[in-house]
C-alpha positions in Angstrom: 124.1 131.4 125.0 124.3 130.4 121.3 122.0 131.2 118.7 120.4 129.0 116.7 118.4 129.0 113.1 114.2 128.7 113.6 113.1 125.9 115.3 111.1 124.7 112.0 114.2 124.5 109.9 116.2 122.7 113.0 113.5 120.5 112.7 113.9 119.4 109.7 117.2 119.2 110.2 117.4 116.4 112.7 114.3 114.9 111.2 115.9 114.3 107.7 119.5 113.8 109.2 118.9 110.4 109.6 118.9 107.4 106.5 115.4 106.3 105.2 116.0 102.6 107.2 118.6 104.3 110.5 116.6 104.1 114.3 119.1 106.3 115.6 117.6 106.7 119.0 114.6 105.1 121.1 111.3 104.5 119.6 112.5 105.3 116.4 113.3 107.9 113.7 111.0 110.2 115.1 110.8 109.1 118.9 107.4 108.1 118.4 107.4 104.5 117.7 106.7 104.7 113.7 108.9 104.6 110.8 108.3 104.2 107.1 110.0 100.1 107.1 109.2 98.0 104.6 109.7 94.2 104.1 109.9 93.7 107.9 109.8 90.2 108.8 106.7 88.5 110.1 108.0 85.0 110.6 111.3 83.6 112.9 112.4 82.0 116.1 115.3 81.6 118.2 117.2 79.9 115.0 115.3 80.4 112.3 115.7 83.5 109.9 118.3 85.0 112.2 120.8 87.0 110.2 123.2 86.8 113.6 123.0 86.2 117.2 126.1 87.8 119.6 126.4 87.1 123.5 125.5 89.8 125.8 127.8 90.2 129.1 125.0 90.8 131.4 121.2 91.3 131.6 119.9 95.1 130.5 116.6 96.7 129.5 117.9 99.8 127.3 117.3 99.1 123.8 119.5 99.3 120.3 119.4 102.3 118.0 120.7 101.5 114.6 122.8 103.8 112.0 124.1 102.7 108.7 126.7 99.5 109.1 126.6 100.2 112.8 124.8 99.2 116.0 124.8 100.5 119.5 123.7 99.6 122.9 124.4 101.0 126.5 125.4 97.7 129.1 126.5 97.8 132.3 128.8 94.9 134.2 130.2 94.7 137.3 126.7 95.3 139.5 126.9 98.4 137.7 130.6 99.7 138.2 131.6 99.6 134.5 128.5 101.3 132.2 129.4 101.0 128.5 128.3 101.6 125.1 128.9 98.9 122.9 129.1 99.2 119.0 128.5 96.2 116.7 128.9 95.7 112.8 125.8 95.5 111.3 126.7 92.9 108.7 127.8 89.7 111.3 126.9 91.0 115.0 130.9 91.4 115.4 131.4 93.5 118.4 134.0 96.1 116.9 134.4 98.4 120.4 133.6 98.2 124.2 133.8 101.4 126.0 132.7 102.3 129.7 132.5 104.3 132.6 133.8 103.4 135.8 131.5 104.4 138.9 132.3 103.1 142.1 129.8 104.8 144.4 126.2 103.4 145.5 123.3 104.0 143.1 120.0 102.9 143.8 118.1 101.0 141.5 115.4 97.9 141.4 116.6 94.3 140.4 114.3 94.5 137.4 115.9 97.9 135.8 119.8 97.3 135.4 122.1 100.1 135.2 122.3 101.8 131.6 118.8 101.4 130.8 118.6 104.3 129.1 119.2 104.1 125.3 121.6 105.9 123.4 121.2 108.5 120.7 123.3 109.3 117.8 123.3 111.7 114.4 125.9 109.3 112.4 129.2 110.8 113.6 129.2 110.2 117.6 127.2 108.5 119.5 125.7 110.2 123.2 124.7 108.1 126.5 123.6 109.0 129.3 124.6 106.5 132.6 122.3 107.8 135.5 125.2 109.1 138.2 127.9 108.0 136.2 127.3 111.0 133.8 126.4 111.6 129.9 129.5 110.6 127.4 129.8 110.9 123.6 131.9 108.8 121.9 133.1 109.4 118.1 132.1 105.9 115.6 136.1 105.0 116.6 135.1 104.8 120.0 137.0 107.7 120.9 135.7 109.2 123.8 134.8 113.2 123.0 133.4 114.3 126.0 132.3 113.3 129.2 130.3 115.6 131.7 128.5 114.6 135.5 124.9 115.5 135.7 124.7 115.0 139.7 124.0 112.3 141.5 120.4 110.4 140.9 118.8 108.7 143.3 115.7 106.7 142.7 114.4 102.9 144.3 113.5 101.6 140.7 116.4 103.4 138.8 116.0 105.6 136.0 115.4 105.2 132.3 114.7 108.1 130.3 117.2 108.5 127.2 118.4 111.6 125.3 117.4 113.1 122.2 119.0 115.4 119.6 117.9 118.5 118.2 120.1 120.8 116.3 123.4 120.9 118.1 121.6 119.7 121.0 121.2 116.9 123.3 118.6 117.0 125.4 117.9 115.0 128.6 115.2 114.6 130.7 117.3 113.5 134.5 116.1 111.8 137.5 113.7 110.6 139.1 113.8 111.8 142.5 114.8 114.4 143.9 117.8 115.8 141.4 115.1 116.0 138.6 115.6 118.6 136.1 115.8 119.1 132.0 119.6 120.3 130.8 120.5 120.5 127.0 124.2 120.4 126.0 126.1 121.0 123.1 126.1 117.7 121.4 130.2 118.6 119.9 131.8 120.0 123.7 129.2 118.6 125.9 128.9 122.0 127.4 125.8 123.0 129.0 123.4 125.4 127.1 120.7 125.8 128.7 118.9 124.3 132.1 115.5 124.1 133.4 114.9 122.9 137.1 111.9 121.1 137.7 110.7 121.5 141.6 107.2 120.0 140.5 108.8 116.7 139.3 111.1 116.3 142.4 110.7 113.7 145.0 112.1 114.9 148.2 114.1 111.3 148.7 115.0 108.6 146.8 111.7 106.3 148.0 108.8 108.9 147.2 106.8 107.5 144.4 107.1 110.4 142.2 109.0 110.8 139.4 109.0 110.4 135.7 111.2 108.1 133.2 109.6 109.1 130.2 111.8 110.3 127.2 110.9 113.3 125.7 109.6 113.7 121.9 110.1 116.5 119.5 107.4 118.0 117.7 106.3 120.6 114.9 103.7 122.7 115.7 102.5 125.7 113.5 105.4 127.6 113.0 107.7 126.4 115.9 109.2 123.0 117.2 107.8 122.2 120.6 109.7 119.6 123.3 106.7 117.2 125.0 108.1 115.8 128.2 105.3 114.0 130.6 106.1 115.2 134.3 104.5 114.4 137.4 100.8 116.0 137.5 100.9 117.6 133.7 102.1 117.4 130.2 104.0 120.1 129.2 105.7 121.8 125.8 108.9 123.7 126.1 110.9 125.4 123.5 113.6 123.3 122.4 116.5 126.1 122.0 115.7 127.4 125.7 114.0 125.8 127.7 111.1 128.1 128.1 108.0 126.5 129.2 105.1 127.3 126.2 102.2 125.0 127.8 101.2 122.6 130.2 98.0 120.9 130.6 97.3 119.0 133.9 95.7 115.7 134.6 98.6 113.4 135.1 99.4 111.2 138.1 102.7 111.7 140.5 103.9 108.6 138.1 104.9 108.7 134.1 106.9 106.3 132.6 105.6 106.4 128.8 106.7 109.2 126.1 104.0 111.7 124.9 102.5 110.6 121.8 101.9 113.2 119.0 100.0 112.9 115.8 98.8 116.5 114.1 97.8 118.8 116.8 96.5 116.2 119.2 99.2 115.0 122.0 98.7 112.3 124.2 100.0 111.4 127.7 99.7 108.5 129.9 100.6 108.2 133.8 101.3 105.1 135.1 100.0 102.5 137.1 97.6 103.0 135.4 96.6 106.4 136.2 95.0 109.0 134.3 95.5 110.0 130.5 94.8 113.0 128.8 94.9 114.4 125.3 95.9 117.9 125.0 95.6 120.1 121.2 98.5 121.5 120.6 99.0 125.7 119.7 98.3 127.2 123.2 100.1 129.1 126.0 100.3 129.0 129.9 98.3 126.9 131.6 95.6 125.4 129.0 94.1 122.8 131.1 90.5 124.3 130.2 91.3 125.4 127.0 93.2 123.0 125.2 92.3 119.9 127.2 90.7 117.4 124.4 90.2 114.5 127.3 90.8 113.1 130.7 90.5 109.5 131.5 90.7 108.6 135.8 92.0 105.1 134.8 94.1 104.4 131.6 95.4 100.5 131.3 98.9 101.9 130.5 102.1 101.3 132.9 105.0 100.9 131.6 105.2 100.5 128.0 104.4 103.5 125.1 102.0 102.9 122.7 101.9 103.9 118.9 99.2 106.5 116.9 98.0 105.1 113.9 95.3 107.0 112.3 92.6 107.9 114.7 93.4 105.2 117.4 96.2 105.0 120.1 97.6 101.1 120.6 99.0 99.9 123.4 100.5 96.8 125.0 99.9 97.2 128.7 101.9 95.1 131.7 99.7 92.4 132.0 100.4 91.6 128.3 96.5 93.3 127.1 96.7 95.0 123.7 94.2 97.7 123.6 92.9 99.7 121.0 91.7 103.5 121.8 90.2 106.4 119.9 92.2 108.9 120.0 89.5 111.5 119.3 88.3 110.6 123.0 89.6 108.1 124.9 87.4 105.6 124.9 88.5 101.8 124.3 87.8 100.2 121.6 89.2 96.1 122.1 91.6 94.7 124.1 92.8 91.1 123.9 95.5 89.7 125.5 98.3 88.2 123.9 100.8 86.9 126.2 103.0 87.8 129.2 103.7 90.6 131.3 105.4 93.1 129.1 107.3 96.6 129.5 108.1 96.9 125.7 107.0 99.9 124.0 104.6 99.3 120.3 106.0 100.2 117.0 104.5 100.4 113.8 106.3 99.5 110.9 105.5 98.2 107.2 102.0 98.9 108.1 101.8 96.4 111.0 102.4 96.9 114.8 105.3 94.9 116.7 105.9 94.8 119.9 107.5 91.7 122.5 107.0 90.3 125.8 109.0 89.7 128.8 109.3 86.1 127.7 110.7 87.4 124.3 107.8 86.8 122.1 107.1 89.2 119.4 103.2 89.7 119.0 102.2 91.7 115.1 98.4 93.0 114.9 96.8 94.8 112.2 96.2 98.4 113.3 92.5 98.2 112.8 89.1 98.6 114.6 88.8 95.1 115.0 91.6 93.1 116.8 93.7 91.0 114.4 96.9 89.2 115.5 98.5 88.4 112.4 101.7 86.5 114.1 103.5 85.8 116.8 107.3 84.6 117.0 109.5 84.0 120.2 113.6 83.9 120.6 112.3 82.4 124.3 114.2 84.6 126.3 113.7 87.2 129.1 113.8 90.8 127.7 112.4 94.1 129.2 113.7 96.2 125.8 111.6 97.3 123.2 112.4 96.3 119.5 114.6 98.3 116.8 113.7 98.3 112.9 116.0 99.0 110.0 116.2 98.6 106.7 113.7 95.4 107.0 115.2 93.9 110.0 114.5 93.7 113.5 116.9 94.0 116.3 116.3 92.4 119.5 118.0 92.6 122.8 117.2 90.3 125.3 119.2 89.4 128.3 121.2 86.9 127.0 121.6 88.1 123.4 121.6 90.7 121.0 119.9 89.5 117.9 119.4 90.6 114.0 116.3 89.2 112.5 116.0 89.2 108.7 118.0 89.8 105.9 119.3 93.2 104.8 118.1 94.5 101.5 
């Protein structure tokens, strides 16, 4: 097995590896849904302050990830027998490559989650995606493909979802649901398999057992060492990101989890969903720290789908029903909700001090992160989306399931 440097310097490394304005994987620079953005819009429509606007080939949930003059999405076509990643010029929308997958077999998934819903992940020299049974590929910013390697076959009534993330030489990716559900890290340059950990509590014995999780996990400093917070069916967990190694878990979860850990300091944060229990867990522990480490358990959460943001000492969320809530974070309890619009499965971000986040009928609701609910604006392209929203460099990036759109000029 390779060697690698300490975790905390790795850290760094693929925290700072990224430009100041670059989303170069889901929810952000980070994975947590906050980046340091400024001069983000507040104000457009479907025609109005739209840098450019480009024609999608088919419907798709997985969301952009933006690095320097380029912009990436996973799409599938052909009910799911070709499953792409597509690369667009920044500057005009242009689509400069198209490459795919071809997979021929039966997949399950539900009509609302399209194939390639997972979004991609990439450290400015190749970008990595992984397409359920179809397999993880990285391709170089040519669209040369470097490596392509099968994960098993995933089988799962509503689909899967979760996307990879890099750390180090790594790429790490949470598979499944159902019942080939495990955590493998590769080599990010050969695609060759470093290390593996199975994950019998997270298994479904068959493809219609509602357990599973589509969560994405997040990487996180804490102390002295890097920790890896994946949400699994029943508990929240940290591994060490160079092995695999299991350093906590804290139970509470349901058999369902579809949001990403949140993290801010030592205090994580996991939601189950339909609308099952939440708990906080402090960071620094080992084994099982359920009683230890266990900061708070709520039976009920109003979460689902969609992960929320930290800002401060309160948690915000947009929930299905389309009900922002506000939460402390010190102990669960809510603090306002308001709803705001349609059902939603977009995840919050905060950006230029003000959270975004979009409905299924493609409006984009911003609040002020604050104590007292606030909705500062609210701005719809009028179209169906089930992605989240990307930020860079003062624009938005919005994929609905029609188009992909740029919002905003570029500084």
């Amino acid at each position: 097995m390779p060697r690698f440097v300490s975790s905390t310097v790795l850290l760094l490394a693929v925290t700072t590896s990224a430009a100041a304005g670059d989303w170069p994987q889901w929810r952000g620079p980070q994975g947590t849904g906050v980046a340091d953005e400024q001069g983000v819009p507040t104000e457009w429509s479907a025609t109005e302050n739209v840098t450019w606007k480009t024609p999608l080939p088919d419907e798709g949930n997985s969301t952009p990830i933006v690095f320097g003059d380029r912009v990436f999405i996973t799409q599938a076509t052909e009910s799911g027998r070709r499953r792409a990643v597509m690369c667009f010029d920044r500057a005009d929308g242009q689509l400069l490559w198209d490459r795919a997958i071809e997979y021929t077999e039966d997949e399950e998934t539900h009509e609302t989650n399209p194939y390639c819903s997972a979004s991609p992940v990439t450290d400015g020299e190749r970008v990595i995606a992984w397409h359920g049974s179809a397999g993880i590929v990285a391709y170089d910013y040519r669209g040369r493909e470097l490596w392509h390697v099968d994960l098993g076959r995933f089988a799962h009534i509503w689909g899967n979802a979760g996307s990879p993330v890099l750390w180090g030489e790594l790429v790490i990716l949470l598979t499944g649901p159902g019942p080939n559900t495990y955590l493998a890290a590769l080599h990010k340059r050969t695609g060759e398999e470093v290390w593996k950990r199975d994950l019998p509590e997270a298994q479904g014995k068959d493809s219609e057992e509602w357990v599973g999780s589509w969560s994405t996990p997040v990487l996180h400093t804490a102390g002295d060492h890097a920790e890896l917070l994946v949400g699994l069916p029943g508990f929240l967990t940290a591994l060490d990101p160079n092995d695999g190694r299991e350093i906590w878990r804290c139970g509470g979860l349901s058999k369902l989890v579809y949001t990403s850990p949140l993290v801010s300091g030592d205090t994580v944060v996991a939601m189950s969903g339909y609308m099952g229990p939440a708990v906080a867990a402090r960071t620094g522990g080992e084994g099982d720290v359920t009683q230890s480490h266990r900061l708070w358990l709520v039976e009920k959460n109003p979460q689902r789908i969609g992960s929320g943001v930290i800002v401060g000492d309160h948690i915000f969320i947009l929930n299905e029903p389309a009900i922002a809530h506000c939460i402390e974070l010190a102990t669960g309890n809510v603090v306002w909700q308001q709803r705001l619009g349609e059902t939603s499965w977009s995840s919050m971000a905060c950006v230029d001090g003000r959270l975004y986040v979009i409905d299924m009928a493609g409006e984009t609701f911003i609040l002020a992160p604050e104590t007292k609910f606030r909705l500062l604006a609210r701005n719809s392209v009028d179209e169906l989306t089930r992605a989240s929203l990307a930020f860079s460099d003062g624009q938005i990036f919005i994929r609905t399931y029609e188009n992909l759109y740029c919002i905003g000029q570029r500084r």
